[in-house]
Legacy VTK file of the C-alpha trace (Angstrom):
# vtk DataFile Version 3.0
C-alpha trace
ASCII
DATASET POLYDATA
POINTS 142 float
91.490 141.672 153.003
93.541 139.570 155.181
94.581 136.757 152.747
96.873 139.949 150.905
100.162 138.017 150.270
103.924 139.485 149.927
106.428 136.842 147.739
110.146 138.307 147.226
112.643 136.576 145.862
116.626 136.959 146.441
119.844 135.393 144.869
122.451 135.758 147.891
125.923 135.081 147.174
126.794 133.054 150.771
126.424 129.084 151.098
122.769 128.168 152.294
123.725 127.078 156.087
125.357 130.928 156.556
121.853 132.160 155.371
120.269 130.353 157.276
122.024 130.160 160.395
121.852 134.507 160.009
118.247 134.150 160.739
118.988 132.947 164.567
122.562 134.784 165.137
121.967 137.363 167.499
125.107 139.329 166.530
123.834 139.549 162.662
120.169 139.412 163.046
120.517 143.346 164.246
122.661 144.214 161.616
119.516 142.901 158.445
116.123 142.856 160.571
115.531 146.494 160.062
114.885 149.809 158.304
118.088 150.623 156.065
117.582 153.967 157.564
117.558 153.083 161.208
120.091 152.166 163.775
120.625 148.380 164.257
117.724 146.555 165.474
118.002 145.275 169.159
117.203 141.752 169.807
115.385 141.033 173.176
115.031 137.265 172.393
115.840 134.392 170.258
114.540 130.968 170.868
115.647 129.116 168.166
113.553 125.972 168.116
109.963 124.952 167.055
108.193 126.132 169.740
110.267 129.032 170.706
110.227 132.573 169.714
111.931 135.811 168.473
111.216 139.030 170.354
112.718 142.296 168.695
112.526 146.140 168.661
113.308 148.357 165.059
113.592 151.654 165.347
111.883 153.828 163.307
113.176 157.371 164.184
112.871 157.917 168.172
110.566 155.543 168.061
110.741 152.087 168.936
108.319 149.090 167.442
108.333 145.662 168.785
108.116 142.876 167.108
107.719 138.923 167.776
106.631 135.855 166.397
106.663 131.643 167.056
109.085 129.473 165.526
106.469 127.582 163.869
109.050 125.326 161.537
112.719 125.048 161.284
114.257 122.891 158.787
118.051 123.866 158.509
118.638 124.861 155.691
115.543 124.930 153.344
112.306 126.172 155.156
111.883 128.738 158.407
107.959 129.117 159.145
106.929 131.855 162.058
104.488 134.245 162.712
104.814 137.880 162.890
102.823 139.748 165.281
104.123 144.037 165.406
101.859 146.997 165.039
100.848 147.026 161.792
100.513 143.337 161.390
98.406 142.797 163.526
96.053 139.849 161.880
95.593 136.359 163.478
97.436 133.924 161.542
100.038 136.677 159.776
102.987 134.058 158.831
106.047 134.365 157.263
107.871 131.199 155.281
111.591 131.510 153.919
112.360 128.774 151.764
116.240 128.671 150.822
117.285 127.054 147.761
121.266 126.181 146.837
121.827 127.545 143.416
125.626 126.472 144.085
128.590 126.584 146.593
128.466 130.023 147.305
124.695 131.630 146.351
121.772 130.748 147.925
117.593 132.124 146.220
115.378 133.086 149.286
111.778 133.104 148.495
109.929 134.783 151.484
106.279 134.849 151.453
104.325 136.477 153.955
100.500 136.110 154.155
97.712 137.805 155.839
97.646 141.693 156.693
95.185 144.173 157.863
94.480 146.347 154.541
96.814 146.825 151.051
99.053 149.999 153.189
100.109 147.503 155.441
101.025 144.824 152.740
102.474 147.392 150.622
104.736 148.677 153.615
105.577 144.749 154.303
106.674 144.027 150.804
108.494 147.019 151.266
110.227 146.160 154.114
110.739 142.560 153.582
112.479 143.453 149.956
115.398 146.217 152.420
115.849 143.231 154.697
117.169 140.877 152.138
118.865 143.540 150.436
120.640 144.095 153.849
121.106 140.323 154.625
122.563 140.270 151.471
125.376 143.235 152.270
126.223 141.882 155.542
126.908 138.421 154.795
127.424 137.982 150.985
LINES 1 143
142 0 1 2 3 4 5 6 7 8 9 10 11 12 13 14 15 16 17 18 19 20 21 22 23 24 25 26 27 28 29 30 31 32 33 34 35 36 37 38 39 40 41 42 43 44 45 46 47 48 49 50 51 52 53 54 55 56 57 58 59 60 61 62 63 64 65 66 67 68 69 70 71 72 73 74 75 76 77 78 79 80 81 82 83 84 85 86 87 88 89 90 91 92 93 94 95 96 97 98 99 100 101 102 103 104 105 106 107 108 109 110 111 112 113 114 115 116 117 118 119 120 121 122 123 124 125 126 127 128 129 130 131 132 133 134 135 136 137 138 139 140 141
């Protein structure tokens, strides 16, 4: 079951280059990349280039779960491709694509799609997951 897919979709209201750009800002990534429920995420790394890579920690409780990935595309400010490597995504492969549309000026529609997890729980807990982050990238910068 590791082709199981999440797709969400999101209508921002921000211009496209601040969406973006929040994706690699170490002072706002914390504040999205995380349980709603949980204190801000800390960032150990961001290497913001094809090539490079993100290293962070969510907390889930007292508890603390890494996570990293590879820049594997960066197109400012349509498409961000990278893999996603934490404890309960643990497949070879598991990527995550953001493509950012301009609807106008001011609102920008993420579609993030995220392929390849161990069993449906995990996928289900992604989609999950995924859906708070927007919803939280959407409070802190629209």
């Amino acid at each position: 079951m590791a082709d199981l897919t999440v797709n969400i979709e999101k209508v921002i209201s921000a211009p496209i280059e601040t969406v973006f750009d929040a994706w690699f800002n170490p002072k706002i990534l914390p504040k999205f990349m995380g349980r709603p429920d949980a204190p801000e995420t800390e960032v150990a790394e961001i290497d913001a280039r094809e090539g490079g890579g993100f290293t962070f920690i969510m907390h889930c409780g007292d508890e603390g779960l890494p996570h990293s990935g590879k820049y594997l595309e960066i197109s400012r400010p349509d498409k961000l491709v990278f893999t996603w490597v934490s404890r309960y995504s643990v497949v070879e492969n598991s990527t995550v694509t953001v493509y950012f549309t301009r609807v106008d000026e001011n609102k920008t529609k993420i579609l993030l799609s995220h392929i390849r997890f161990i069993d449906e729980e995990s996928r289900s807990g992604h989609e999950e997951g995924w859906g708070c982050i927007l919803d939280r990238l959407s409070e802190v910068i629209g």
